[in-house]
C-alpha positions as CSV (number, residue, x, y, z in Angstrom):
1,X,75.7,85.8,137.8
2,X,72.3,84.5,136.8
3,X,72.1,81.1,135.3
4,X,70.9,80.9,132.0
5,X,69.7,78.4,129.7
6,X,70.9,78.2,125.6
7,X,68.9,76.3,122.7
8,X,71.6,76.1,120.1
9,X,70.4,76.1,116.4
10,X,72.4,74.3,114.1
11,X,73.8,71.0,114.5
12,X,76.9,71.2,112.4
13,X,80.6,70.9,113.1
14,X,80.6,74.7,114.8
15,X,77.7,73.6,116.7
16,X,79.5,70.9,118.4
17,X,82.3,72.4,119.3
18,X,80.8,75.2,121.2
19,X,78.1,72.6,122.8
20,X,80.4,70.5,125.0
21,X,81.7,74.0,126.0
22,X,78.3,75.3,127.3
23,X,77.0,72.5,128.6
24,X,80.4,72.5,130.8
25,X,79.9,76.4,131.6
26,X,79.4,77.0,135.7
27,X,76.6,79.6,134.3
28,X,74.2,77.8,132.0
29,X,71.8,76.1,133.4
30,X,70.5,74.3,130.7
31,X,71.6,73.1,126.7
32,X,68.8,72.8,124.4
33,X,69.0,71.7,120.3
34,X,67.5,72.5,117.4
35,X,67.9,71.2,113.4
36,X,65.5,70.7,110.3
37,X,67.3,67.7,109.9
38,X,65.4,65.3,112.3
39,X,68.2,62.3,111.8
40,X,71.1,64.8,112.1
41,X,69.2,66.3,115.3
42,X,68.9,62.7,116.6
43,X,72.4,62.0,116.4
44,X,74.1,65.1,117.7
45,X,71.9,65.1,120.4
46,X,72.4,61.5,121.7
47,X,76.4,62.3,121.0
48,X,76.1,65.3,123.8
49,X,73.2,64.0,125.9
50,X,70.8,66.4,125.4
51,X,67.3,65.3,126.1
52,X,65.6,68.9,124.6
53,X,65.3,69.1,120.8
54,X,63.2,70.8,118.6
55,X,62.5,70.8,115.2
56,X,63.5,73.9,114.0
57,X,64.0,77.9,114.9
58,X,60.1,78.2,115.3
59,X,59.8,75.5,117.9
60,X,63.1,77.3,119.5
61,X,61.8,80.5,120.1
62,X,58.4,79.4,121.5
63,X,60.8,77.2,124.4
64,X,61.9,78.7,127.9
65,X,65.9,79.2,126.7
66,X,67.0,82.5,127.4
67,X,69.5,82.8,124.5
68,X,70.1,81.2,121.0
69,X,73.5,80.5,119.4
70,X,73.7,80.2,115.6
71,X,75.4,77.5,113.6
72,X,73.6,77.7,110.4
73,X,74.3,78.5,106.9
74,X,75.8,81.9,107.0
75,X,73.0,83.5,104.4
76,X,70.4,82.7,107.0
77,X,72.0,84.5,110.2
78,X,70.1,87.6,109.7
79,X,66.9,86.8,109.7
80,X,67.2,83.9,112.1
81,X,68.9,86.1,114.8
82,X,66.4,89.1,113.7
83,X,63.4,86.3,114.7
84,X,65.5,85.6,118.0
85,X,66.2,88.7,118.9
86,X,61.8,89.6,118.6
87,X,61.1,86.3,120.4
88,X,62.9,88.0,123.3
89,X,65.9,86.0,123.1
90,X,69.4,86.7,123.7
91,X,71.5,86.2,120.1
92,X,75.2,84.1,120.0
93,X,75.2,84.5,116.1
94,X,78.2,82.3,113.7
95,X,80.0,85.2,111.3
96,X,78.9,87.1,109.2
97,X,76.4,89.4,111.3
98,X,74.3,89.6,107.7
99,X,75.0,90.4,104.2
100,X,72.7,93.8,103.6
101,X,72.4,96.5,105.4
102,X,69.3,97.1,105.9
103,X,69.8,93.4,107.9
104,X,72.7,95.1,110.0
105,X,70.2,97.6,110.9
106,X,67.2,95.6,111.8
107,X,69.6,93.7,114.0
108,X,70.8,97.0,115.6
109,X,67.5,98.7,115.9
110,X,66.1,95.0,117.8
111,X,68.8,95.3,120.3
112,X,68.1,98.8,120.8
113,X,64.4,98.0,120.8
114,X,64.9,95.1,123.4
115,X,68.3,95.6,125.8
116,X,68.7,91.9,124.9
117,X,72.5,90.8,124.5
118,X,74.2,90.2,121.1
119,X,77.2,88.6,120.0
120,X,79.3,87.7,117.0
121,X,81.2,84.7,117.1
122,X,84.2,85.9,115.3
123,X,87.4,83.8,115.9
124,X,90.0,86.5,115.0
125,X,89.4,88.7,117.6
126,X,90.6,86.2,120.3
127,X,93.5,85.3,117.5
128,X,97.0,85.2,119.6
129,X,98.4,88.1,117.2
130,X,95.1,90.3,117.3
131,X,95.7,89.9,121.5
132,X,99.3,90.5,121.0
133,X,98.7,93.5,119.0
134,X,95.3,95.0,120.4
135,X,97.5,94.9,123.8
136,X,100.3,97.1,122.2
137,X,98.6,99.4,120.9
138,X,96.7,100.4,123.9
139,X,100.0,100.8,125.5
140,X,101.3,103.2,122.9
141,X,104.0,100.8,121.4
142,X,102.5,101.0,117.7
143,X,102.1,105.3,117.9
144,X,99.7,106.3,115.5
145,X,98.4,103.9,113.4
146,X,99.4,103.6,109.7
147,X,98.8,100.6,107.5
148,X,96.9,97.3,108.4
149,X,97.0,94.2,106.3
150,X,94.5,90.9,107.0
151,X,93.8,88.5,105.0
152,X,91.5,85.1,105.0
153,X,93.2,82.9,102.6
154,X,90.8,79.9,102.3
155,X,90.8,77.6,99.0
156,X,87.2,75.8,98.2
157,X,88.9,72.7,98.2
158,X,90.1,72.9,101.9
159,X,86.6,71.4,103.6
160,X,84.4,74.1,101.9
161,X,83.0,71.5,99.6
162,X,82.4,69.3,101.8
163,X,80.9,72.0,104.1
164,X,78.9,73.5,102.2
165,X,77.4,69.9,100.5
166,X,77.2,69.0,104.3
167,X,75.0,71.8,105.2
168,X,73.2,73.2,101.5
169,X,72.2,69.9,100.0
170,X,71.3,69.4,96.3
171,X,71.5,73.2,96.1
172,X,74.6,73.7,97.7
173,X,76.2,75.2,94.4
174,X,74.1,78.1,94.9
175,X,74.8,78.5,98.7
176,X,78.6,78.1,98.0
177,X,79.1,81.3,95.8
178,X,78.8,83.5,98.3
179,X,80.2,86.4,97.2
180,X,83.7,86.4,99.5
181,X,83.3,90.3,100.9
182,X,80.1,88.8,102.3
183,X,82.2,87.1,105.0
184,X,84.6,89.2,105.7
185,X,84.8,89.4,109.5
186,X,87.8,87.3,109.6
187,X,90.6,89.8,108.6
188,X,88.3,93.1,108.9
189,X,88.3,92.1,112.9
190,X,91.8,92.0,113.0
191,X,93.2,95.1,112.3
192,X,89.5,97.3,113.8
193,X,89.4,95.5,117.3
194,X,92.9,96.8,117.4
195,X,92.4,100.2,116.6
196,X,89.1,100.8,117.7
197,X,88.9,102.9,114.7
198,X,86.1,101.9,111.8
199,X,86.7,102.0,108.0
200,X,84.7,104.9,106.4
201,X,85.6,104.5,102.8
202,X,86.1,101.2,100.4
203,X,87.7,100.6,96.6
204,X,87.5,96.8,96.0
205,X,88.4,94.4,92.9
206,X,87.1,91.0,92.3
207,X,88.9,88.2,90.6
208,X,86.0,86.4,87.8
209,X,86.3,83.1,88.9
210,X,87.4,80.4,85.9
211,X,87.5,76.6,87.8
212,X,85.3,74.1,86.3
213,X,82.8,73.7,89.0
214,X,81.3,77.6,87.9
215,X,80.3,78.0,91.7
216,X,81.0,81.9,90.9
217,X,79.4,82.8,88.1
218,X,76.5,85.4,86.9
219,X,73.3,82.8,87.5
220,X,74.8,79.9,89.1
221,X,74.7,81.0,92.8
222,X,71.9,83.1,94.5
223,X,73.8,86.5,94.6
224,X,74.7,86.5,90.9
225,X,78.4,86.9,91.8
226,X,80.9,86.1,89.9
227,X,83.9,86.7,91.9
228,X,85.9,84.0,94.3
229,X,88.5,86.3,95.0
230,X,88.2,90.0,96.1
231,X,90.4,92.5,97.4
232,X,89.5,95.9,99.1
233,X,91.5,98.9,100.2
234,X,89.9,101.2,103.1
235,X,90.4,104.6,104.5
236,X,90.0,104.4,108.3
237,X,88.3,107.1,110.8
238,X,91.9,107.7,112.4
239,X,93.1,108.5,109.1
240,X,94.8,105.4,108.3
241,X,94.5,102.7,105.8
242,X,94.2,98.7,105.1
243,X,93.8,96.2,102.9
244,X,91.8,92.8,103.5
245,X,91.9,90.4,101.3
246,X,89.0,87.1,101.1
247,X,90.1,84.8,98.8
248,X,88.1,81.6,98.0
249,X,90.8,80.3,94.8
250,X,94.3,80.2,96.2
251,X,96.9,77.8,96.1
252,X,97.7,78.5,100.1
253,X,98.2,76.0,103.1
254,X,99.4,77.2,105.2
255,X,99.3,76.4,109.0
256,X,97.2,79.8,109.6
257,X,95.1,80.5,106.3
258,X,93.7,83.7,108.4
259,X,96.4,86.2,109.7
260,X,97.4,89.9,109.8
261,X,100.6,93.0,109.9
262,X,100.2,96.6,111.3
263,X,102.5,99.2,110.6
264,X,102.7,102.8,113.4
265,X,104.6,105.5,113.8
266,X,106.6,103.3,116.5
267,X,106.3,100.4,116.0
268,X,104.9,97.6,113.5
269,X,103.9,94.1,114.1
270,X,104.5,91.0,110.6
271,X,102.9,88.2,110.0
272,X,103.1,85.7,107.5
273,X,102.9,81.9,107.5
274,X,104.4,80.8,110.6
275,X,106.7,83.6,111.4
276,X,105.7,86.4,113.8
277,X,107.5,89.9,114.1
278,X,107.8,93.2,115.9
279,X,109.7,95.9,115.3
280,X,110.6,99.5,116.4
281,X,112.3,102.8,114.9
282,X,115.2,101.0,117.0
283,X,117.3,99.7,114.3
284,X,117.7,96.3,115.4
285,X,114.8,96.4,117.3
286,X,113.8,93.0,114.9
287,X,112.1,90.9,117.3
288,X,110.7,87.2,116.9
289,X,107.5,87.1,119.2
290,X,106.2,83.8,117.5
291,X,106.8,81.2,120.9
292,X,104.1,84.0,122.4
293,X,101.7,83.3,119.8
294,X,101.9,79.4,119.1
295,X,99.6,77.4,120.4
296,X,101.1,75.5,123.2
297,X,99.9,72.2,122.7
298,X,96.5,70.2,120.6
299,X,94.0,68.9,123.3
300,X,94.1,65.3,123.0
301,X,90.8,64.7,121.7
302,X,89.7,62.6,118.5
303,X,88.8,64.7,115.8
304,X,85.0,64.8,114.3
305,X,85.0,62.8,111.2
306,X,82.1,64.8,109.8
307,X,84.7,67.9,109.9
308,X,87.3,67.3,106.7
309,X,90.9,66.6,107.1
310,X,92.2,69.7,105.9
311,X,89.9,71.8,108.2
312,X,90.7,69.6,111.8
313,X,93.7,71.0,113.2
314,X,91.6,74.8,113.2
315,X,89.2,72.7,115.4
316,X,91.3,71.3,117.9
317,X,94.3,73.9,118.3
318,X,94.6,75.0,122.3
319,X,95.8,78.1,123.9
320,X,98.9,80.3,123.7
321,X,100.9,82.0,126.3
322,X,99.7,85.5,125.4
323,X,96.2,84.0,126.2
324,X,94.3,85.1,129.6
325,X,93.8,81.3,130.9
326,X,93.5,82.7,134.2
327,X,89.6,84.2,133.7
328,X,87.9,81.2,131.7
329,X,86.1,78.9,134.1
330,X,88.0,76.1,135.8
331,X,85.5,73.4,134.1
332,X,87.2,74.5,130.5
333,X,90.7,73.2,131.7
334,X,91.7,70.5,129.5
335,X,88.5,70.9,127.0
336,X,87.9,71.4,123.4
337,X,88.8,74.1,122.5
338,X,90.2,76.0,118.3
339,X,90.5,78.3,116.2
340,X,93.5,79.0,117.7
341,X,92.3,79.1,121.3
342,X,89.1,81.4,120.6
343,X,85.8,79.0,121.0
344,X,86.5,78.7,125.2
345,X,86.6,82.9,125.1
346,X,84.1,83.1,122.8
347,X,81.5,80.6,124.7
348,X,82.7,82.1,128.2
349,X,82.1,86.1,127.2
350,X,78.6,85.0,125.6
351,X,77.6,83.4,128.6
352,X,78.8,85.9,131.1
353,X,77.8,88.9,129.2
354,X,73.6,87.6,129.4
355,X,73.6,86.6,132.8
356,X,75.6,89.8,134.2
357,X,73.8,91.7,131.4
358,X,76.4,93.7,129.5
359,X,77.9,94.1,126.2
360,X,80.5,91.4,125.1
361,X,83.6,92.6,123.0
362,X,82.0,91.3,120.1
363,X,78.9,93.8,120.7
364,X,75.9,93.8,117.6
365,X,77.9,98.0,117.1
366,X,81.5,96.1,116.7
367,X,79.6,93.8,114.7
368,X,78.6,95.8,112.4
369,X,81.4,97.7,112.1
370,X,83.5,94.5,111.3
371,X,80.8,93.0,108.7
372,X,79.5,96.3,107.0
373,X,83.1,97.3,105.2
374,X,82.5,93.7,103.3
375,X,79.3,94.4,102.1
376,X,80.0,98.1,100.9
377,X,83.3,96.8,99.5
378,X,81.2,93.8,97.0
379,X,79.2,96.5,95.7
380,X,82.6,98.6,95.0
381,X,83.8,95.5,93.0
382,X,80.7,95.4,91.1
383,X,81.2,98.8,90.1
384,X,84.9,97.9,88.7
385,X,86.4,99.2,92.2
386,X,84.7,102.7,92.7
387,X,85.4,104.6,95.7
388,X,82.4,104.1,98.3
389,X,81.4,105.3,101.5
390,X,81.0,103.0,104.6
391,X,77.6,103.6,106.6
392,X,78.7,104.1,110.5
393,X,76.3,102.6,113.1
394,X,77.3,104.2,115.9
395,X,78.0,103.0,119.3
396,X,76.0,101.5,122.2
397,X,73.3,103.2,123.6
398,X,73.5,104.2,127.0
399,X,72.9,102.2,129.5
400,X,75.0,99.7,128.9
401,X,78.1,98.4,130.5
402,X,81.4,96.3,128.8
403,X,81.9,93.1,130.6
């Protein structure tokens, strides 16, 4: 496998959690850093000893790295990895892929245009109960598939302020209102990856927003949305259906504020909270699968005190037994590692896939198939919940092989 050499963009709390992990990676050669913020570039890269910065994407691209990995403000991923991706740069982007899509298809139509390698960082698909279920169904245990049910549950007042005031600065009101279908790679992920199937068709309601701070609101934020809350239902290609829920007001906290259930023919797979279930046509057949799916341990590290309390434990959570240990690099033994064990997968299949060349699971077509139901679904809730059709981008093109 060829070495390679990655300028991360972004110097926020994503940013250094993945960092340690590539710098520690057997195939990258090299860990570059860029940020706008000259004193926040300073500081992140004397934490992690890195002795190549730049000022900002420009300066990036122009440099000898052979991929980027994005950790910026999630409004600015498309056109920063569209300006990667023409640079000749391999593209590790944060979620969501875009929020338009015409941006989904620039991205596409770049990859295409170049063979260069790109991957979404989304968490969820390396979830403990995604794996559980994503290895069920392939072995037939689920039948046909039914119902799906995700949902991101994820109150402003659990680090988003802070985030977003972090990263937006005096503007970061209008950053913050993001309408929540924009992002909605979380739970879509989920019950897709599992499938393999894509949603085709999208009703979805929005919740007007009343808190004081009037982040959602008609001309407080730069999409003019007024919703913090929206729920979609989808048809899938195999004939099923799901709901996803993004919800931005919620009075939830619980250990997991992302999670998901699937219902089959066969079988069907609940979660909720911190309890974990299978079950079969078998009556009794109730199974408690949670000890699979917990985390087995915290790596004993000290938390980053830029990342808010309520938002650490995602970012120091390890793996679970129904995690492959066995194919991450020995160097990651012992590492950071969260999101419920999915940043050492997520760095390790982004590094392998450009220096062996092939797609990732998290491919720019999976991509868009997890990010484009959100968009369509917004513009449903717009319309009062109208029915609306889902675009489909269509596979790889040939040539390519899965890693």
């Amino acid at each position: 496998m060829k070495k390679i050499k990655i300028g991360v963009l972004g110097a926020g709390m994503f940013a250094k959690s993945f960092i340690p992990l590539f710098k520690a990676h057997p195939g990258v050669e090299k860990v570059a850093l860029a940020d706008i913020d000259p004193e926040r570039l300073r500081q992140v890269a004397d934490t992690f000893r890195i002795t190549e910065t730049y000022a900002g994407l420009e300066e990036l691209c122009r440099s000898d790295v052979d991929a980027i990995a994005i950790f910026t403000q999630r409004h600015l991923h498309a056109p920063q990895t569209i300006a990667a991706l023409r640079a000749g740069k391999h593209v590790y982007c944060a979620v969501p892929m875009a929020h338009s899509l015409e941006d989904v298809e620039a991205i596409l139509e770049e990859v295409r245009r170049s063979g260069l390698v790109y991957m979404s960082g989304e968490t969820s698909y390396y979830y403990p109960s995604t794996i559980y279920c994503r290895d069920r169904f392939a072995k037939g245990d689920f039948g046909d598939f039914v119902y799906g049910e995700a949902q991101y549950l994820h109150d402003l007042s659990h680090g988003f302020y802070e985030a977003f005031q972090h990263s937006g600065g005096s503007d970061w009101k209008k950053v913050a209102g993001f309408p929540p279908m924009y992002y909605p790679t979380h739970s879509v992920s989920m019950i897709l990856s599992v499938t393999g199937a894509r949603a085709t068709q999208v009703s979805c309601l929005g919740y007007r927003d009343r808190h004081e701070d009037g982040i959602y609101r008609e001309g407080a934020n730069l999409w003019n949305n007024p919703f913090s809350n929206e729920t979609a239902m989808v048809r899938t290609s195999d004939g099923g259906m799901a709901r996803f829920n993004e919800f931005r007001r919620v009075g939830w906290s619980g250990k997991n504020c992302v999670y998901m259930s699937m219902f089959g023919t066969q079988g069907s797979f609940e979660e909720h909270a911190d309890s974990q279930v299978w079950s079969s046509l078998t009556h009794g057949s109730l199974q408690d699968v949670s000890e699979l799916l917990h985390s087995n341990d915290y790596v004993n590290q000290e938390a980053d005190p830029d990342i808010p309390v309520s938002l650490r434990q995602d970012f120091v959570s390890s793996l679970s037994p129904i995690h492959d240990a066995d194919r991450l690099p020995r160097e990651f033994l012992g590492m950071p590692n969260g999101h419920f064990g999915s940043h050492q997968f997520l760095a390790d299949d982004f590094v392998k896939a450009v220096g062996q060349h092939k797609l990732p699971p998290i491919h720019a077509w999976n991509a868009a198939a997890y990010c484009a139901p959100g968009i369509i679904a917004h513009e449903s809730a717009l319309r009062g919940g109208e029915m609306l059709a889902i675009p489909d981008f269509g596979g790889p093109t040939a040539g390519w092989s899965k890693l």
